[in-house]
C-alpha positions in Angstrom: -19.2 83.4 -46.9 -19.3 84.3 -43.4 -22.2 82.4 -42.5 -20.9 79.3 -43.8 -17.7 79.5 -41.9 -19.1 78.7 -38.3 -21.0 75.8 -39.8 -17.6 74.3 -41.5 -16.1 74.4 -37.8 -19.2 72.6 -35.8 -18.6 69.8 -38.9 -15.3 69.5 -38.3 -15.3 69.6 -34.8 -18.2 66.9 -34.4 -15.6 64.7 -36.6 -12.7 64.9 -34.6 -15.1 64.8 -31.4 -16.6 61.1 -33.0 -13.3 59.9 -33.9 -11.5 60.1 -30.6 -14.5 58.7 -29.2 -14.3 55.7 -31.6 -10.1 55.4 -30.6 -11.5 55.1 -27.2 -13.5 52.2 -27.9 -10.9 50.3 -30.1 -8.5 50.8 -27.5 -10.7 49.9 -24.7 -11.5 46.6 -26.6 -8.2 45.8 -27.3 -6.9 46.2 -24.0 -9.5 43.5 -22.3 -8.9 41.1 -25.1 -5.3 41.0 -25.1 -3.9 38.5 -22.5 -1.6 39.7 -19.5 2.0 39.4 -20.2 4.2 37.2 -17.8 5.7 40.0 -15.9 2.2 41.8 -15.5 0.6 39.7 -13.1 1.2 40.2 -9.2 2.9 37.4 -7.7 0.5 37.2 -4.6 -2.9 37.0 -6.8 -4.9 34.6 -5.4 -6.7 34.4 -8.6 -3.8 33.3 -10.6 -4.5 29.2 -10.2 -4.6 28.6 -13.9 -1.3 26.0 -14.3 0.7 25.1 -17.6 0.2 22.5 -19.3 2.4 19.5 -18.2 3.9 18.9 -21.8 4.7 15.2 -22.4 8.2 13.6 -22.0 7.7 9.7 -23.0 12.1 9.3 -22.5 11.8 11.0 -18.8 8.9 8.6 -17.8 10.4 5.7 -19.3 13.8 6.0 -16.9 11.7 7.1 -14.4 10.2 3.6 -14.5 13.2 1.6 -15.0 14.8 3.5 -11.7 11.9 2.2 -10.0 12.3 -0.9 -11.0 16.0 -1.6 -10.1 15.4 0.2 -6.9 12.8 -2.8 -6.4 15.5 -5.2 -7.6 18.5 -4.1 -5.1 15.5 -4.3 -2.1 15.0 -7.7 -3.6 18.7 -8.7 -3.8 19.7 -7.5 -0.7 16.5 -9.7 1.4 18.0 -12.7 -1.0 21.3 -12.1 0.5 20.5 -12.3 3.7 18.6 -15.5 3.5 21.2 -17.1 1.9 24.0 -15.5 4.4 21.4 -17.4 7.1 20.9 -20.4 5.1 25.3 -21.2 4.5 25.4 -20.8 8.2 23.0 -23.7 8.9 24.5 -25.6 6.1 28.5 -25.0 7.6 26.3 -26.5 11.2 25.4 -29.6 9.7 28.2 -30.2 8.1 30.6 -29.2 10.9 28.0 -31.4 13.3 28.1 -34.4 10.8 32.0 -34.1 10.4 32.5 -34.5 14.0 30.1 -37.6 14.7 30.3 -39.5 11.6 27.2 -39.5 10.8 23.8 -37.6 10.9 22.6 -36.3 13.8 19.7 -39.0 14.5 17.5 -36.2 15.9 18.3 -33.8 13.1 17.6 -36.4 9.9 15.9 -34.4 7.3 13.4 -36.4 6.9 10.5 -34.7 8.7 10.5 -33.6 12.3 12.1 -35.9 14.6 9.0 -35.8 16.4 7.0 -37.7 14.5 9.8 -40.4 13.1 8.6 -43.9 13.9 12.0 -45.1 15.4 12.7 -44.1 19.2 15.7 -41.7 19.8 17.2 -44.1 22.0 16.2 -48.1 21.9 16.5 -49.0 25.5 14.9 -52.5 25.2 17.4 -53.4 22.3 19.8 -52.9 25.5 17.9 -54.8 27.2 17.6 -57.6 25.1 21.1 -57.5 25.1 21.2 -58.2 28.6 22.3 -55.6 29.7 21.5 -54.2 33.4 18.4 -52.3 33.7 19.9 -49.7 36.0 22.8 -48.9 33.1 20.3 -48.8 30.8 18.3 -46.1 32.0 21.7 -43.9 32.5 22.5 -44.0 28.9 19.0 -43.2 28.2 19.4 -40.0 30.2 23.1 -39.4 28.9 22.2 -39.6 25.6 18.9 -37.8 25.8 20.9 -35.1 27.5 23.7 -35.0 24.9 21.3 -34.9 21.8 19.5 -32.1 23.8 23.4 -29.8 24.2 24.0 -30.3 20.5 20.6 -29.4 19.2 20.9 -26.1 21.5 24.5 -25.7 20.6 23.8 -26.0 17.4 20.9 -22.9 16.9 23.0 -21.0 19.1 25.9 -21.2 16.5 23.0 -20.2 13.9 21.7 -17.5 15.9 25.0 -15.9 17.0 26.5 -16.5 13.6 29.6 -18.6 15.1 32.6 -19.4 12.7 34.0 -23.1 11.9 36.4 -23.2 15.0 34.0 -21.6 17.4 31.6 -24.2 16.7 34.2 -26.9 16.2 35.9 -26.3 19.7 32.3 -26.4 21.6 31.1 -29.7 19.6 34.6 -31.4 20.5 33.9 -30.2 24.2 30.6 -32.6 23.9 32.0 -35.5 21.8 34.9 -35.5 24.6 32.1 -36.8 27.3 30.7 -39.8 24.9 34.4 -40.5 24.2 34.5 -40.9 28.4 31.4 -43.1 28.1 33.2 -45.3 25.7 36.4 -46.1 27.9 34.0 -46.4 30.4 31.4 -48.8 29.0 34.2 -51.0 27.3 34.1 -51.9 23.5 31.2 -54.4 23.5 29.0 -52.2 25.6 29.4 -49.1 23.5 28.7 -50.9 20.3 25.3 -51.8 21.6 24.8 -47.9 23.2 25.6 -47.0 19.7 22.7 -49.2 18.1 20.2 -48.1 20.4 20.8 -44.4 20.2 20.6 -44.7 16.1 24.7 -44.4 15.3 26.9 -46.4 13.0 28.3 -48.9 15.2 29.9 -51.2 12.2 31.7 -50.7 9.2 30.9 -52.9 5.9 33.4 -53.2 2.8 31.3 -52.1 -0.1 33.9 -52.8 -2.8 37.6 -54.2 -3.1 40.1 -53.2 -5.5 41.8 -56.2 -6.6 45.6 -55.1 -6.9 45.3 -53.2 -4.0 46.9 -54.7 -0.3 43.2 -55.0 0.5 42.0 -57.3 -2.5 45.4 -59.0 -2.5 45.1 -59.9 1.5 41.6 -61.3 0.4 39.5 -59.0 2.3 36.3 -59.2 0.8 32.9 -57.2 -0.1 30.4 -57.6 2.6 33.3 -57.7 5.5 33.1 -56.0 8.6 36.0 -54.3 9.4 36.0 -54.4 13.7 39.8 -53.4 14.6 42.8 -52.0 12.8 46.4 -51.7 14.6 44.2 -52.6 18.0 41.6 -49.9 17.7 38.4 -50.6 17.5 36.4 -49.5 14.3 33.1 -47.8 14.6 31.9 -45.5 11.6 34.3 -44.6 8.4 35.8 -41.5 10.1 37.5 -44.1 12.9 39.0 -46.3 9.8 40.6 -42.9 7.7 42.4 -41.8 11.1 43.5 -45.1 11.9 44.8 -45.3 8.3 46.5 -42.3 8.2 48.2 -42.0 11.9 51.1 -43.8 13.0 53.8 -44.5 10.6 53.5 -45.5 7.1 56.0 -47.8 7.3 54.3 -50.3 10.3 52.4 -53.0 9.1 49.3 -53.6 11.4 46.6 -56.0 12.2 43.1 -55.6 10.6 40.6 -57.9 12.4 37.1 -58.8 10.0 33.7 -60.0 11.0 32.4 -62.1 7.7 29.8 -64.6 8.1 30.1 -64.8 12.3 33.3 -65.9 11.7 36.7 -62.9 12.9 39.1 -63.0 10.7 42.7 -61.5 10.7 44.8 -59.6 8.6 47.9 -57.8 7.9 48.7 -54.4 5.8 50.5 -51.7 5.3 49.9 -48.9 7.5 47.6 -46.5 4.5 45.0 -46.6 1.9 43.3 -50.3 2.1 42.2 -49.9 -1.5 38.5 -50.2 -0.4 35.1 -48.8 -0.5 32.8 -48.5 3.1 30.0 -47.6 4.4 28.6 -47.1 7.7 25.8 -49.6 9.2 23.8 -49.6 12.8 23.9 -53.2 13.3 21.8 -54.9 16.5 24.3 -55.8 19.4 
């Protein structure tokens, strides 16, 4: 019995001896398997490069490309804006420069660049033909040239600097003033035929008549060629509507026709003639 005992021990004590050794290894194993919590890894490892996942959000990418898109859309808006803004200031030009002469600008017809037009700005041997002095003739060549020159610059100007109606108004009626010298100047004759040869209405034709109006009942017909009414004389359709409408309703006044080479004279009612017209360049 007392032999056996030491042997019993060294058993046991090998056992427990192999069995902590064997915990060791489990735990040792388990240890460099298991990954490293959150909170375990320093913040300044510079091995720690290893990135989530980006996990996929189709509804986030989807407004993210419609903001893109109207972003694109106001940009575009906003250039359309200002071309438009540029484009009703040119248009409000025209119209302001039409208003005030009657008619198009012969320089400015938009029919190509005034360049290349076959027509000459200013017809000095219609003039000429005319018989008008040589001398005069080449001083309305350089009046006119020099007024169709101070409306095409006054007119980018007011583009350019973005003038309103009245600005623009004010400085054209500061121009027209010195062709409505040249006209008391030249006489009535003489500024029909500078009309003509610069490319402006110098007559008015009766397109239509109404029948029951004073027009149609005076016997004023289509084709006429209205030259004076109450005195003044008649160039383009603006002249005839202020002549109509000044003075007082209640005058009668004379209303002198061209038909067939023949003048012809007539008397209404200060107002609407009850007629349709249109504006001609007819040669002197």
């Amino acid at each position: 019995m007392t032999r056996q005992l030491p042997v019993t021990l060294l058993a046991i004590g090998l056992a427990v001896a192999a069995g902590i050794g064997i915990g060791s290894m489990f735990a040792g194993g388990m240890q460099a398997s298991s990954p490293a919590m959150p909170g375990d890894q320093p913040v300044n490892n510079p091995d720690s490069t290893i990135q989530a996942p980006r996990v996929a959000n189709p509804a986030a990418d989807r407004l993210a490309e419609l903001d893109r898109r109207l972003q694109d859309e106001i940009r575009a808006r906003q250039a359309l804006e200002l071309k438009l803004e540029s484009l009703s200031r040119q248009v409000a030009v025209l119209d302001i420069t039409n208003g005030a002469t009657g008619t198009a600008d012969p320089g400015e017809q938009p029919v190509g660049d005034p360049e290349e037009r076959d027509r000459d700005w200013f017809d000095d041997q219609a003039l000429l033909d005319n018989g008008m002095d040589s001398g005069l003739v080449s001083e309305l060549k350089v009046f006119f040239e020099q007024l169709e020159m101070d409306r095409l610059y006054l007119r980018d100007r007011s583009a350019r600097e973005g003038w309103d109606r009245a600005q623009l108004r004010a400085e054209l009626q500061a121009i027209e003033s010195r062709e409505e010298d040249l006209r008391q100047r030249l006489g009535d004759e003489a500024y029909e035929a500078y009309l003509y040869a610069s490319g402006r209405p110098n007559r008015v034709a009766v397109t239509s008549v109404l029948a029951s109006a004073q027009a149609g009942q005076a016997g004023i017909q289509s084709g006429d060629h209205i030259l004076r009414y109450d005195n003044q004389r008649i160039y383009n359709w603006m002249d005839l509507r202020e002549a109509t409408t000044g003075g007082d309703i209640s005058d009668t006044v004379a209303v002198e026709v061209e038909r067939d080479g023949t003048t012809l004279q007539f008397y209404l009612a200060r107002g609407p003639m009850g007629i349709r017209m249109d504006s001609l360049s007819v040669p002197p």
